[in-house]
N, CA and C of each residue as an Amber inpcrd file, in Angstrom:
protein
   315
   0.8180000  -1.1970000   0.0000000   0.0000000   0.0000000   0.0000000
   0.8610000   1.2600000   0.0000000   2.0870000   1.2690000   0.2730000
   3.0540000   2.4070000   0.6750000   3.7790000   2.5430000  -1.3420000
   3.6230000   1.7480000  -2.3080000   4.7210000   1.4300000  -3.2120000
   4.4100000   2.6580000  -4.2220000   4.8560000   3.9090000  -4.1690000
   5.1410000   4.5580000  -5.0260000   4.0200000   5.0440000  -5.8510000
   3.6820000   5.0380000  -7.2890000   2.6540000   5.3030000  -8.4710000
   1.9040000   4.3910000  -8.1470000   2.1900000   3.2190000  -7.7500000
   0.9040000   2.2770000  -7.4240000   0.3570000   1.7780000  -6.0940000
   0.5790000   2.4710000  -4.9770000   0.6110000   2.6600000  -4.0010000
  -0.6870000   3.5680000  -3.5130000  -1.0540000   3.7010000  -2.2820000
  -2.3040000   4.5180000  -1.9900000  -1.0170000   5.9890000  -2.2160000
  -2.3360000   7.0190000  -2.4660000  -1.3230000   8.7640000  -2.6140000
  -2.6780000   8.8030000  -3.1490000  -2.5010000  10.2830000  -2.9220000
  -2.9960000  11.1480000  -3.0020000  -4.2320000  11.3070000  -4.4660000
  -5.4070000  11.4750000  -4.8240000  -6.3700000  11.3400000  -5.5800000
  -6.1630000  10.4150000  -6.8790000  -5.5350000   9.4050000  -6.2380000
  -5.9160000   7.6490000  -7.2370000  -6.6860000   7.9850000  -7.6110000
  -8.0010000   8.7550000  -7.8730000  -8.9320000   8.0820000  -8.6000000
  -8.7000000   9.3220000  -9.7190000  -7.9690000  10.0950000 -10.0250000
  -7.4070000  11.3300000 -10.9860000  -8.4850000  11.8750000 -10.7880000
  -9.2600000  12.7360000  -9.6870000 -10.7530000  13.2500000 -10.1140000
 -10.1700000  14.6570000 -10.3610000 -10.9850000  14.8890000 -11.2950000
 -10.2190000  16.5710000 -12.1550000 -11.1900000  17.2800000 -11.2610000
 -12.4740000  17.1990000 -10.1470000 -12.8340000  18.6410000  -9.1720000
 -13.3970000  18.1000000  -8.3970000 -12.9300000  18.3610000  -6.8320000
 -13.5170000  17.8200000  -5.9080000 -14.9110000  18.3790000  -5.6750000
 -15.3350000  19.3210000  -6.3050000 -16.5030000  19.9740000  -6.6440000
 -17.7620000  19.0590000  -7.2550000 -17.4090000  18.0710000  -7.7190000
 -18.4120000  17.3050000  -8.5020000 -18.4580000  16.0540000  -7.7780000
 -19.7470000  15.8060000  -7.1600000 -20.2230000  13.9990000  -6.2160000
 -19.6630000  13.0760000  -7.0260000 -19.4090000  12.1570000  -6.3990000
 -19.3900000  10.7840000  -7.1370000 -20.2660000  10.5510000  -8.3290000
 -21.6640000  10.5510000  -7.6000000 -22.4340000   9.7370000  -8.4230000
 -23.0180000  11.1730000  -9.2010000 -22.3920000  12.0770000  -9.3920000
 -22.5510000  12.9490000 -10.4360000 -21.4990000  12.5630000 -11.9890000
 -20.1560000  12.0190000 -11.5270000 -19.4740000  11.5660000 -12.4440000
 -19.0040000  10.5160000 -12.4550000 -20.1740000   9.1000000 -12.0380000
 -20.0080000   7.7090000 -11.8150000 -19.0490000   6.8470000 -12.7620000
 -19.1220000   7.2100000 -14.2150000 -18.9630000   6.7720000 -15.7690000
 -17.2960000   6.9640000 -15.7250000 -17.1540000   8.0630000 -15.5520000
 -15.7260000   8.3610000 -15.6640000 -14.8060000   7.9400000 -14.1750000
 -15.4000000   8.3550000 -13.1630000 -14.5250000   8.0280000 -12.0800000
 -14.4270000   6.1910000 -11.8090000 -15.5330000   5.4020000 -12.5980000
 -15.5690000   4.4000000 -12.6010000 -13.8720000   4.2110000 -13.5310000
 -13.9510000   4.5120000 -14.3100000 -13.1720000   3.9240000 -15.8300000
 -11.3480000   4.6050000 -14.7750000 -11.9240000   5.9600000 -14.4500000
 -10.3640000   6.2790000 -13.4810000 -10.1660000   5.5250000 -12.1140000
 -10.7520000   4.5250000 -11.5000000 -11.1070000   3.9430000 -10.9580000
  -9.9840000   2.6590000 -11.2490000 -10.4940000   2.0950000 -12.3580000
 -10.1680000   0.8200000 -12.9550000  -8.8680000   1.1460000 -13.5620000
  -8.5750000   2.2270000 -13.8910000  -6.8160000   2.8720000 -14.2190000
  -6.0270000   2.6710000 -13.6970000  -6.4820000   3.3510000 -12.5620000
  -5.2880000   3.9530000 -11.1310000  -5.0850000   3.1760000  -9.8830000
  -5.9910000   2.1100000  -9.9390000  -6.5530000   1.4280000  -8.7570000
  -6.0940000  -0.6350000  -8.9180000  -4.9030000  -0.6260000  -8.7550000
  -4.3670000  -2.0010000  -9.2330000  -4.9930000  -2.9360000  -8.1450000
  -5.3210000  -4.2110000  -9.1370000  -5.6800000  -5.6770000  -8.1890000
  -5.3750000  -5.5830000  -6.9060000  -3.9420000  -5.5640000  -6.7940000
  -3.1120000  -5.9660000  -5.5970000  -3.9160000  -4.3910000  -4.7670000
  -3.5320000  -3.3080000  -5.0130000  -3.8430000  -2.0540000  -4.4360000
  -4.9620000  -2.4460000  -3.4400000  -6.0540000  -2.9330000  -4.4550000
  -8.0250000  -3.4500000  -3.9510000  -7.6000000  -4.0650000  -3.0740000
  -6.8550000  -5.2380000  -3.4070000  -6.9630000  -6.6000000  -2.4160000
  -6.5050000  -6.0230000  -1.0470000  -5.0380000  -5.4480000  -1.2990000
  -4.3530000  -5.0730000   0.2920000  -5.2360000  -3.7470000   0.9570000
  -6.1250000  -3.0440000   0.6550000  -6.8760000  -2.4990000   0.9930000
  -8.0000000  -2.8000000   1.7090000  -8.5320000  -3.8310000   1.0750000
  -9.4650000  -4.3220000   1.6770000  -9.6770000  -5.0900000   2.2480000
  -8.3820000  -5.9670000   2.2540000  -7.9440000  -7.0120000   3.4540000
  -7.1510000  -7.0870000   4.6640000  -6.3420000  -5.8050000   4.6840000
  -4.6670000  -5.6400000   5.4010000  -5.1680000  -6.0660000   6.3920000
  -6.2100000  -6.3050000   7.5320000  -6.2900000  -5.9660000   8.8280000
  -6.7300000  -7.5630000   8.7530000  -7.0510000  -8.7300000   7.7850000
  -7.2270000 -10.3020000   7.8070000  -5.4320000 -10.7360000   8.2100000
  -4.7850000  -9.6150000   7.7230000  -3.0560000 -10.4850000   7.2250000
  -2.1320000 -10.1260000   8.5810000  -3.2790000  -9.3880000   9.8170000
  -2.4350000  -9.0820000  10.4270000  -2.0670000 -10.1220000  11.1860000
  -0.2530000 -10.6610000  11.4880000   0.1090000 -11.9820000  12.1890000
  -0.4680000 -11.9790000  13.7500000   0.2130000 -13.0400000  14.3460000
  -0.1210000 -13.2960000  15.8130000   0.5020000 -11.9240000  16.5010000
  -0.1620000 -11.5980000  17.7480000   1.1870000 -11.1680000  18.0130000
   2.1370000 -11.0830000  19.2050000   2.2720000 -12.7670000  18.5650000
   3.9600000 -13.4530000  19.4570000   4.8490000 -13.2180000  18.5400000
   4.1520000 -13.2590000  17.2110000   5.2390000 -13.6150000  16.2120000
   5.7140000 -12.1620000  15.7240000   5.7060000 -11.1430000  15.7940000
   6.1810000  -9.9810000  15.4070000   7.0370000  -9.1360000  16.1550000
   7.7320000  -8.4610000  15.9550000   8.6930000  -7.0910000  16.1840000
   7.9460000  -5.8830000  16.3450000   8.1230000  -5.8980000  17.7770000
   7.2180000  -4.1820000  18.4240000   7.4520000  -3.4550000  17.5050000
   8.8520000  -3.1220000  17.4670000   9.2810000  -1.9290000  17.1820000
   8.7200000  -1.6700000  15.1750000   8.5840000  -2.8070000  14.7860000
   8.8470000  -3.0390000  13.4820000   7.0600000  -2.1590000  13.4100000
   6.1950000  -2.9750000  14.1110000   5.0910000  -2.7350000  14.0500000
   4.4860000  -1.4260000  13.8530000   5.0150000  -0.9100000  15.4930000
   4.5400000   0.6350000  15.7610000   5.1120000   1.3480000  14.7030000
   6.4780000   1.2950000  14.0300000   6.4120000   2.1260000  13.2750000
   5.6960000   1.8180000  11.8980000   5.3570000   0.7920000  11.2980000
   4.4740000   0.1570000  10.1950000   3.2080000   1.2840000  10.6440000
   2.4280000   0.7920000  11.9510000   1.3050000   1.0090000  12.3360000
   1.1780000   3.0000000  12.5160000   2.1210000   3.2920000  12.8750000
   2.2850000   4.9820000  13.1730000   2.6240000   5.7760000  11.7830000
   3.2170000   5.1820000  10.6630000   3.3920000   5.2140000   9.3980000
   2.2260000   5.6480000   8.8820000   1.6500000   4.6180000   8.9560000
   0.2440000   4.3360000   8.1950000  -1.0150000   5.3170000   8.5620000
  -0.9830000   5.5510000   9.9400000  -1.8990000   6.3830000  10.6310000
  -1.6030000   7.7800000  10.3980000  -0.0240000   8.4580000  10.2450000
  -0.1050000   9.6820000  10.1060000   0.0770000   9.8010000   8.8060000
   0.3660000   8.9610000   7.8780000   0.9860000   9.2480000   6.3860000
  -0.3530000   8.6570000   5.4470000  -0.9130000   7.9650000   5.2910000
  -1.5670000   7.1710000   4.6270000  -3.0140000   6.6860000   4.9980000
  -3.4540000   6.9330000   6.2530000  -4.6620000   6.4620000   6.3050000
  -5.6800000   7.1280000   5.8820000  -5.6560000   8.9010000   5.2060000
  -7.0350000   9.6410000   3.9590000  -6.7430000   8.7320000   2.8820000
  -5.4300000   8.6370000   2.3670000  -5.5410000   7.9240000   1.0560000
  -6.1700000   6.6590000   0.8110000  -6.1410000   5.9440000   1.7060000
  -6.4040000   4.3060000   2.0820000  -8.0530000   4.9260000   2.6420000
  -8.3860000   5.5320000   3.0860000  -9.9090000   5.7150000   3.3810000
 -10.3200000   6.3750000   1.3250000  -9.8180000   6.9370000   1.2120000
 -10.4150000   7.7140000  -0.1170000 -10.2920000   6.1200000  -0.9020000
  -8.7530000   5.7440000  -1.3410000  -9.3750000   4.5440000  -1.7310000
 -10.5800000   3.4080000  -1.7670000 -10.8410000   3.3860000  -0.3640000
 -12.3180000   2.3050000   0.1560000 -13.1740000   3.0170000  -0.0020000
 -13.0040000   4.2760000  -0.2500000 -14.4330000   5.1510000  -0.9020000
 -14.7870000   4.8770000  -2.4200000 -13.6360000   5.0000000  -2.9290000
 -13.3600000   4.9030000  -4.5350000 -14.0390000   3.3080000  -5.1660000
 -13.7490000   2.7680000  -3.9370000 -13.9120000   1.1810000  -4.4220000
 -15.1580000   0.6260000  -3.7300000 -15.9640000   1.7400000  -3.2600000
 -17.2670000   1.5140000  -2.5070000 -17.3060000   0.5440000  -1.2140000
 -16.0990000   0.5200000  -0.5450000 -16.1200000   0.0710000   0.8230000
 -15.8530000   0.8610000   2.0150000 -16.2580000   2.1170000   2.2750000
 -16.0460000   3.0930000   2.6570000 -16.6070000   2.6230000   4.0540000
 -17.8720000   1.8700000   3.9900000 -18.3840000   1.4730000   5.5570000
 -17.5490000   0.2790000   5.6700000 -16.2100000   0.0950000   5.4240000
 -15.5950000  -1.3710000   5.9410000 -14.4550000  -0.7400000   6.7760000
 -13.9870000   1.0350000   6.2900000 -13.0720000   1.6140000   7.3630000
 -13.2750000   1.7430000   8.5850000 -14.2470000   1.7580000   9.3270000
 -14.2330000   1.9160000  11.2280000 -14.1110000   0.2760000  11.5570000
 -14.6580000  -0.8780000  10.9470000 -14.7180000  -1.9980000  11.6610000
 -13.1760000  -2.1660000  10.7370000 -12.5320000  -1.9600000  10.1930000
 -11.0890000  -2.2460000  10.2380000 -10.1790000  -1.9280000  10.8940000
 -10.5570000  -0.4410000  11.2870000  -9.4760000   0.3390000  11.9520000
  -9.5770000   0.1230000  13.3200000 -10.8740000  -0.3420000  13.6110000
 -11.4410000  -1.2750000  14.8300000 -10.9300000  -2.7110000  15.3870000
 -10.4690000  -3.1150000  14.2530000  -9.5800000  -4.2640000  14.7330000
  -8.6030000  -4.3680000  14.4220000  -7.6490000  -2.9230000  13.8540000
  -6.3660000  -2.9920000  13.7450000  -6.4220000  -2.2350000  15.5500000
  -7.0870000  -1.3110000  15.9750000  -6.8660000  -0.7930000  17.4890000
  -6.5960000  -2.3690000  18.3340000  -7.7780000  -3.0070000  18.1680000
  -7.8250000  -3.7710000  19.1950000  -6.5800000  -5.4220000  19.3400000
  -6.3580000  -5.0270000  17.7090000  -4.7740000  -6.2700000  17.4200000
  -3.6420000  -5.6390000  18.2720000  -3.2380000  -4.0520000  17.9290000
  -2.3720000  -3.2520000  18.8540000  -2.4330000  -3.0620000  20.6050000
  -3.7520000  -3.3990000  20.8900000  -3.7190000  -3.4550000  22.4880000
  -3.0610000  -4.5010000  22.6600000  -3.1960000  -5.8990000  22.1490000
  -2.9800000  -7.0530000  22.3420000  -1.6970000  -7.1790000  22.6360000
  -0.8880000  -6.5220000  21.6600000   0.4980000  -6.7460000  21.4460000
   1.3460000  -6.1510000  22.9630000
């Protein structure tokens, strides 16, 4: 999710005005959608929080900064994404059990 041009950043979906709804320009943001928005991109988006390991088996340190990364750098883009890809109500029960994987640890 972090990898560069194909990576979550900043308006993946190329929308030329934040002025105009979605479902005012469904046709096109669909087709910029299907452009900008790679397999892998969907999948780790909409799964990251299934892949998260035990956690006996991980590196604190490795984590918090993965996890503190993600939260101050990347988590509008990764929400705009699950908007883009119409899973927008799957962000609180994810981010809901990425909180509650991090107490654990």
């Amino acid at each position: 999710m972090k990898s560069g041009k194909s990576g979550l950043r900043f308006n993946m979906g190329n929308i030329m005005s934040s002025f105009l709804f979605d479902r005012d320009n469904a046709i096109a943001l669909s087709e910029q959608v299907n452009q900008n928005i790679s397999a892998v991109l969907r999948y780790s988006s909409h799964h990251w929080t299934h892949h998260l390991p035990s956690p006996q088996l991980i590196n604190i340190d490795n984590l918090h900064c993965c996890i503190s990364e993600f939260l101050q750098i990347r988590v509008l883009f990764w929400i705009e994404a699950m908007n883009l890809l119409g899973l927008r109500n799957h962000c609180t029960p994810m981010l809901q059990c990425a909180r509650q994987w991090v107490l654990k640890v």
